[in-house]
The first five atom37 places (N, CA, C, CB, O) and aatype in JSON, in Angstrom:
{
  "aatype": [20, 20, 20, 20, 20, 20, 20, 20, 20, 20, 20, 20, 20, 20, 20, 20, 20, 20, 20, 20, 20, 20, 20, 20, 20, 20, 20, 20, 20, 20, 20, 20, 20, 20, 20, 20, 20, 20, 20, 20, 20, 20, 20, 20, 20, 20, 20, 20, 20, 20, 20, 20, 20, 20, 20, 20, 20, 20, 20, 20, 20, 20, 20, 20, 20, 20, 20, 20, 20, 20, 20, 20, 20, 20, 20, 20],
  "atom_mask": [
    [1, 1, 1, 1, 1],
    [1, 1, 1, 1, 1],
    [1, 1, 1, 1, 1],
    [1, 1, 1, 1, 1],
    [1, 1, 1, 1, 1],
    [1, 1, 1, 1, 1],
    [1, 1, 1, 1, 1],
    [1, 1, 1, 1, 1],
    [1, 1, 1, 1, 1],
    [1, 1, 1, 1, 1],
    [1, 1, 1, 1, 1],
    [1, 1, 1, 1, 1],
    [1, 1, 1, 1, 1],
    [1, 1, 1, 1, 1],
    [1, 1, 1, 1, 1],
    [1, 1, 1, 1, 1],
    [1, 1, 1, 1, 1],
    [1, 1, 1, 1, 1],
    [1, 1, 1, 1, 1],
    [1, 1, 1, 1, 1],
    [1, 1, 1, 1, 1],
    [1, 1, 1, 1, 1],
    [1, 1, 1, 1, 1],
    [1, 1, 1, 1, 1],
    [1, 1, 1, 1, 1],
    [1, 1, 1, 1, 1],
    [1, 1, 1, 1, 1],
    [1, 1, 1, 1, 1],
    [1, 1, 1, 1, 1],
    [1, 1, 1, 1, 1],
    [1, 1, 1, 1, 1],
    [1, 1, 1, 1, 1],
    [1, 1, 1, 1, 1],
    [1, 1, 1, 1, 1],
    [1, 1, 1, 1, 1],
    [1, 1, 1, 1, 1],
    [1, 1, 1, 1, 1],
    [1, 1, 1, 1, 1],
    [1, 1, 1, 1, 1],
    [1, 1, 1, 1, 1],
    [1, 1, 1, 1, 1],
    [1, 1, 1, 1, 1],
    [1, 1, 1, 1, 1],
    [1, 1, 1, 1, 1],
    [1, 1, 1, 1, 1],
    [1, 1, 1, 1, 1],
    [1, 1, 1, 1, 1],
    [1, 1, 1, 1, 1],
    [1, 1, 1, 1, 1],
    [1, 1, 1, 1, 1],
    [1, 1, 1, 1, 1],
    [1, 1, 1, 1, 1],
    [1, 1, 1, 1, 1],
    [1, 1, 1, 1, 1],
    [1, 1, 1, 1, 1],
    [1, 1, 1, 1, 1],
    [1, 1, 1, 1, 1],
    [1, 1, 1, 1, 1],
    [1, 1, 1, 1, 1],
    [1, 1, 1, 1, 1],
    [1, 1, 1, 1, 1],
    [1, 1, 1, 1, 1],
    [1, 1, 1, 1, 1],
    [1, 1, 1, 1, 1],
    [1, 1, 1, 1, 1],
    [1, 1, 1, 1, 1],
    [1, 1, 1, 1, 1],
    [1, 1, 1, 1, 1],
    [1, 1, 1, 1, 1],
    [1, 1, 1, 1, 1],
    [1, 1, 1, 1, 1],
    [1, 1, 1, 1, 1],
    [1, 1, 1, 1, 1],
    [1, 1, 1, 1, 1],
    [1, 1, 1, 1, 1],
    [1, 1, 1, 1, 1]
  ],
  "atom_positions": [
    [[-96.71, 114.88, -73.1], [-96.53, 113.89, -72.05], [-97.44, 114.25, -70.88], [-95.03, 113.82, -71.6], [-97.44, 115.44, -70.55]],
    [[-98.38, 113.22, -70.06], [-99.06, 113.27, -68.99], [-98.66, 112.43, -68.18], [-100.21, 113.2, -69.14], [-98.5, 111.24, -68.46]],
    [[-98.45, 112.93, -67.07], [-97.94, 112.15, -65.88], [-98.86, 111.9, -64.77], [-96.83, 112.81, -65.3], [-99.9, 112.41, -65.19]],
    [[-99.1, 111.44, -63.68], [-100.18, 111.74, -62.91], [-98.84, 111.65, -61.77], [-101.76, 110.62, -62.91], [-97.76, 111.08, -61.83]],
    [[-99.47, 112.47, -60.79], [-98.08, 112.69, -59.51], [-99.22, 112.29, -58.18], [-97.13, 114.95, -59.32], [-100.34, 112.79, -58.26]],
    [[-98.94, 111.54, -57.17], [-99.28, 111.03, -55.87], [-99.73, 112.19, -54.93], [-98.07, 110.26, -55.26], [-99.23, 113.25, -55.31]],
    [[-100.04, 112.24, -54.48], [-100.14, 112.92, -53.29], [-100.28, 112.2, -52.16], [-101.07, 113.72, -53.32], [-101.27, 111.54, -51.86]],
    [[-98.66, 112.39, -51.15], [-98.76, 111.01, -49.95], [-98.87, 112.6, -48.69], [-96.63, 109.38, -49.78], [-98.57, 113.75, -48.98]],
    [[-99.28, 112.18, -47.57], [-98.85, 112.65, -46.84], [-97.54, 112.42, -45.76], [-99.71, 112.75, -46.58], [-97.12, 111.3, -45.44]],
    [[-96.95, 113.84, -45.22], [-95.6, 113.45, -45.15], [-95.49, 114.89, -43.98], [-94.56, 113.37, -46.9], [-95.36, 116.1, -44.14]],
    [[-95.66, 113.81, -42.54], [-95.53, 114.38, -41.53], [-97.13, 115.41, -41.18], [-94.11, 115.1, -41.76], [-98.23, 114.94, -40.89]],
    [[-96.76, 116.96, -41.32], [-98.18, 117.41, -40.83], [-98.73, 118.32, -42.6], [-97.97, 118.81, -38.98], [-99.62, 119.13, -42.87]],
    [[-97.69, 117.66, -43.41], [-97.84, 118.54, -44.92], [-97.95, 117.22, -45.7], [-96.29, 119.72, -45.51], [-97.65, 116.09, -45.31]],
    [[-98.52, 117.65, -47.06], [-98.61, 116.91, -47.77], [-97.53, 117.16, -49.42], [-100.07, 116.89, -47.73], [-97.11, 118.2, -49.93]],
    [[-97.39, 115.74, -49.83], [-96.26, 115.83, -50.65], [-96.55, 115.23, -52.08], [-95.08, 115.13, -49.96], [-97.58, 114.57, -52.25]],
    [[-95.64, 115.44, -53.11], [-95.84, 115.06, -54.43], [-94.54, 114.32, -54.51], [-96.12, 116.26, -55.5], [-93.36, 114.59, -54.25]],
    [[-95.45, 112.9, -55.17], [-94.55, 111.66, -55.69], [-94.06, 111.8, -57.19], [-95.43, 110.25, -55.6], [-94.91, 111.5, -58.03]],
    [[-93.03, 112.13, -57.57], [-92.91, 112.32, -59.06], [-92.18, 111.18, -59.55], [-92.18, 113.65, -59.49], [-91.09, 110.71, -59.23]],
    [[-93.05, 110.83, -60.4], [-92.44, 109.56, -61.28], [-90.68, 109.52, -61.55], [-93.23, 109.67, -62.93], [-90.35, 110.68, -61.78]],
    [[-89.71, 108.79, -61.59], [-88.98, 108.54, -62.4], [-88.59, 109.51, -63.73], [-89.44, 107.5, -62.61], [-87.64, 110.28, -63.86]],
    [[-90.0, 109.07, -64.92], [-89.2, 109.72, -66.15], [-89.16, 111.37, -66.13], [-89.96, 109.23, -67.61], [-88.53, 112.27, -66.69]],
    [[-90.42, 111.22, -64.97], [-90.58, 112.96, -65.24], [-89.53, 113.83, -64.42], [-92.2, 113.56, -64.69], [-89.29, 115.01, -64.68]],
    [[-88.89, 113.04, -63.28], [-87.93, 113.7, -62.59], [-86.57, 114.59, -63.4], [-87.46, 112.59, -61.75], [-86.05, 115.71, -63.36]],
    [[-86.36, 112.74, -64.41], [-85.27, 112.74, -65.85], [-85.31, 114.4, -66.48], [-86.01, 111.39, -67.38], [-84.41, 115.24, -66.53]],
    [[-86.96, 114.47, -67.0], [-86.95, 115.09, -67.77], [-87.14, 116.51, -67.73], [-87.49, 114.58, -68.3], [-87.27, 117.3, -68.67]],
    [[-87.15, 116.78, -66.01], [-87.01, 117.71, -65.47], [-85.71, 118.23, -64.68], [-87.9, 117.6, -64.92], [-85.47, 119.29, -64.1]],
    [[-85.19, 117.38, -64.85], [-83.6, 117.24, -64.42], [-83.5, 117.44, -63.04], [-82.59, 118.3, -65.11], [-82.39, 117.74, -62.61]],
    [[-84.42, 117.32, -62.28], [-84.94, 117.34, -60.81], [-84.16, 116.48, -59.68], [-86.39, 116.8, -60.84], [-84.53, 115.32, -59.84]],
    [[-83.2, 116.55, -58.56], [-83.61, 115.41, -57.92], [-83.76, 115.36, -56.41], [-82.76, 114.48, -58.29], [-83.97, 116.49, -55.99]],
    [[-83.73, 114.57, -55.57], [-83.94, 114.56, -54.34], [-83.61, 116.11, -53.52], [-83.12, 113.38, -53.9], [-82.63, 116.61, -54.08]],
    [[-83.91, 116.63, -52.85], [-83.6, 118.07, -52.63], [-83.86, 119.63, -53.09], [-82.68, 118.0, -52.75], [-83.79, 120.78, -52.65]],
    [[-84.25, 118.79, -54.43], [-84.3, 120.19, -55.34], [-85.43, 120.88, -55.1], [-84.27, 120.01, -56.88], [-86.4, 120.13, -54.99]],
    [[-85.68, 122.03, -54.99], [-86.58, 123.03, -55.57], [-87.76, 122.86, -56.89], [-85.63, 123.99, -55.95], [-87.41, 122.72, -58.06]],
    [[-88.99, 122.91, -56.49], [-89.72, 123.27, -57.57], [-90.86, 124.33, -57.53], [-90.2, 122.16, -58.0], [-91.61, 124.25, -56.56]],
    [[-91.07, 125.15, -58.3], [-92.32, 126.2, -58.77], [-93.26, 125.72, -58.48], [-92.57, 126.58, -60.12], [-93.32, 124.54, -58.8]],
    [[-94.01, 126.08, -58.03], [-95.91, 125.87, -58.72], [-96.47, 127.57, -58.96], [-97.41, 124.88, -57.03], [-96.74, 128.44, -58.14]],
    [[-96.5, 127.56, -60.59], [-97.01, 128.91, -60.94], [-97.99, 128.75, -61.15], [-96.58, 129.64, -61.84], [-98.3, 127.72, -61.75]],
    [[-98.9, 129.64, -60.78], [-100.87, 129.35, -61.34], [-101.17, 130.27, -62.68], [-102.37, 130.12, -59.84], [-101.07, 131.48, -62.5]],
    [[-101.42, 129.94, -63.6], [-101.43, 130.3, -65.15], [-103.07, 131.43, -64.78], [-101.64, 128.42, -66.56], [-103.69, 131.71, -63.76]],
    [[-103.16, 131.65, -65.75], [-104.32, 132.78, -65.72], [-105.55, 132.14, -65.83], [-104.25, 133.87, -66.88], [-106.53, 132.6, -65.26]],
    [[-105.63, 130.91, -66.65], [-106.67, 130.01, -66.5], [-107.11, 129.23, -65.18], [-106.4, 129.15, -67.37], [-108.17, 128.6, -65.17]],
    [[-106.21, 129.29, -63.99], [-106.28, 128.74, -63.12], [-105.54, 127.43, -62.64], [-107.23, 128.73, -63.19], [-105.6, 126.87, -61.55]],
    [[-104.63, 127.0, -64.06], [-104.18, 125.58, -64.04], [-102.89, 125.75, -63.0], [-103.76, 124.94, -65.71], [-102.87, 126.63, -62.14]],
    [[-102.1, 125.04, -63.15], [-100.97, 125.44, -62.02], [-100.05, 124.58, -62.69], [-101.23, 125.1, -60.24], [-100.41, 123.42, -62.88]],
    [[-98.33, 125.12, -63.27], [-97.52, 124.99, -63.47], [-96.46, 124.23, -62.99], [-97.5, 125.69, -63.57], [-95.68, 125.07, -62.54]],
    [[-96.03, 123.23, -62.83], [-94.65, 122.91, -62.03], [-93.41, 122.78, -62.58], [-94.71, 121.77, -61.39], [-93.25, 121.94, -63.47]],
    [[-92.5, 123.45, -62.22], [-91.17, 123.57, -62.63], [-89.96, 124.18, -61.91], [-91.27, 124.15, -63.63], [-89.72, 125.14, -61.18]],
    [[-89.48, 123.41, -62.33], [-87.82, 124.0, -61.58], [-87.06, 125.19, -61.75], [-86.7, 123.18, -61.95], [-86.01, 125.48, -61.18]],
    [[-87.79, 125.95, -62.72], [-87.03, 127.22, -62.92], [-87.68, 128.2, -61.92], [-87.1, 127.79, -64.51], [-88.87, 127.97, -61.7]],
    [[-87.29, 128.98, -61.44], [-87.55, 130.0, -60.57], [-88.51, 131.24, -61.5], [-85.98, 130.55, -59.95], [-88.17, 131.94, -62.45]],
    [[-89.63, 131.14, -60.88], [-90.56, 132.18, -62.22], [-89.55, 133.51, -61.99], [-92.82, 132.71, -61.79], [-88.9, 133.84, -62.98]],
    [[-89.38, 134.24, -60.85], [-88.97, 135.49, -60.89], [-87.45, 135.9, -61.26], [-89.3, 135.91, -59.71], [-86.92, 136.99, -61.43]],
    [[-86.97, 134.59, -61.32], [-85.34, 134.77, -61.37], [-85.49, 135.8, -62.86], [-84.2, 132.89, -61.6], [-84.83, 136.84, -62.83]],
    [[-86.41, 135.5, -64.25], [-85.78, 136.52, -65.32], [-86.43, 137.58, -65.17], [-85.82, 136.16, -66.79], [-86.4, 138.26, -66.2]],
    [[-87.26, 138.23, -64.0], [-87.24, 139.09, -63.47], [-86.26, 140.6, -62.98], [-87.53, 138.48, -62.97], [-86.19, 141.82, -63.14]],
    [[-85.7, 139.53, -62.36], [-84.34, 140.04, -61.63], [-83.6, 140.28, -62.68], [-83.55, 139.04, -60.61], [-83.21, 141.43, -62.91]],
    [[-83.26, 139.17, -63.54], [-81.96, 139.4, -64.68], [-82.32, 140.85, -65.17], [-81.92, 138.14, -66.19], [-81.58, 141.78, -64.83]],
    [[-83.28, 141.06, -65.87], [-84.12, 142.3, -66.29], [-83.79, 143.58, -65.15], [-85.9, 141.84, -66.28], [-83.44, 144.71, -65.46]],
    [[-83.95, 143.2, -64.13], [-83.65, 144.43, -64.13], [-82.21, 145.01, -63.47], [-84.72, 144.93, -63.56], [-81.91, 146.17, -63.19]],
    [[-81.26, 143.47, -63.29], [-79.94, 143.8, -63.2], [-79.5, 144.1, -64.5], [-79.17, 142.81, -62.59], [-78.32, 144.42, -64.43]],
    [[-80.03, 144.15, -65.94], [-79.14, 144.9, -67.12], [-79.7, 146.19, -66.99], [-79.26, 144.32, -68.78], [-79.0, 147.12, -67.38]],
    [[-80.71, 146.42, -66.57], [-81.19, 147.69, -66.39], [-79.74, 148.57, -65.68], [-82.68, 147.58, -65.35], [-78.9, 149.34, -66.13]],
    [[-79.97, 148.09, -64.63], [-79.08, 148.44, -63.37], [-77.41, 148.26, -64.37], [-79.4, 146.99, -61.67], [-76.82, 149.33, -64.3]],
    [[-76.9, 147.59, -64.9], [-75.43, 147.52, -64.72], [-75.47, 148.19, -66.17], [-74.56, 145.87, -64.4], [-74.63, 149.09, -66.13]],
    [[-76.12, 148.16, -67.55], [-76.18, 149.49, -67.9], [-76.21, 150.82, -67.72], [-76.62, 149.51, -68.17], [-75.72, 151.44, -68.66]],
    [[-76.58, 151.45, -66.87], [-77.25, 152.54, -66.73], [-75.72, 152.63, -65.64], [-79.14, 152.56, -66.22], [-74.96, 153.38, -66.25]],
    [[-75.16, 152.24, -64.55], [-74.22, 152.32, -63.85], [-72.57, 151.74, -63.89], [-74.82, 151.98, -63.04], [-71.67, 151.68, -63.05]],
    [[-72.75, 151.22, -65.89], [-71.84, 150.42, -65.8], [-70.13, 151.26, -66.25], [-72.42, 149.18, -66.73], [-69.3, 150.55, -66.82]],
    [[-69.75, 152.86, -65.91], [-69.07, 153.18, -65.54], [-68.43, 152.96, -64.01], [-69.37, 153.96, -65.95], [-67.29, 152.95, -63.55]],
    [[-69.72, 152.79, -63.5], [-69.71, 153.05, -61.95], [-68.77, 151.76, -61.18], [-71.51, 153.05, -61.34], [-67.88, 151.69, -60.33]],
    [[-69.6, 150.76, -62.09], [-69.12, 149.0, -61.45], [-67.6, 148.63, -62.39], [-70.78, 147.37, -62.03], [-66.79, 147.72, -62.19]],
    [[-67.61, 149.82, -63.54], [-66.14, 148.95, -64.15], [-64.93, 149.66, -62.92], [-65.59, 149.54, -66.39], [-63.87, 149.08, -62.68]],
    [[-65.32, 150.97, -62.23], [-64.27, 151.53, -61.09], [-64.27, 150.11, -60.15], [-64.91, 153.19, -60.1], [-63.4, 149.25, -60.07]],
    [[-65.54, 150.2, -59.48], [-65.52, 149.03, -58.49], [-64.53, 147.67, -58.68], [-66.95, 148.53, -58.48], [-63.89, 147.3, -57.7]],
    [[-64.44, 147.06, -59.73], [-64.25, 146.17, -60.35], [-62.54, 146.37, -59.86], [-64.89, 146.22, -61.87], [-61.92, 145.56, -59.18]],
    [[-62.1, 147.42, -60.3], [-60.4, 147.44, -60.03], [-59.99, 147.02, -59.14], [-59.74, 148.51, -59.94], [-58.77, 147.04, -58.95]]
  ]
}
């Protein structure tokens, strides 16, 4: 699927018009949050998932493995 997205300006920044189906199919809506990741080729990504969030997950099993005597006390 190719979409082409607007570029309006909007106040002293400029903004992206996203179609309808692609909003759908991004499950996107008014308010929400989106990515722009730049790929190694230079292209640039858009999406709603947070690139670093499975970052973090990674290294909270790190973390609650390695301490997870520690957090089942806490837990009581």
């Amino acid at each position: 699927m190719t979409s082409q997205l607007k570029v309006r300006k909007i106040g002293n920044s400029l903004g992206l018009i996203v179609p309808k189906e692609l909003s759908d199919l991004m499950h996107v809506k008014e308010g929400d949050t989106l990515h722009a990741v730049v790929d190694a080729q230079g292209g640039v990504r858009i999406t709603p998932y947070d690139p670093h969030f499975e970052d973090a997950m990674k290294a909270f099993e790190h973390t609650r493995r390695k301490y997870r005597n520690a957090l089942k006390e806490l837990a009581k």
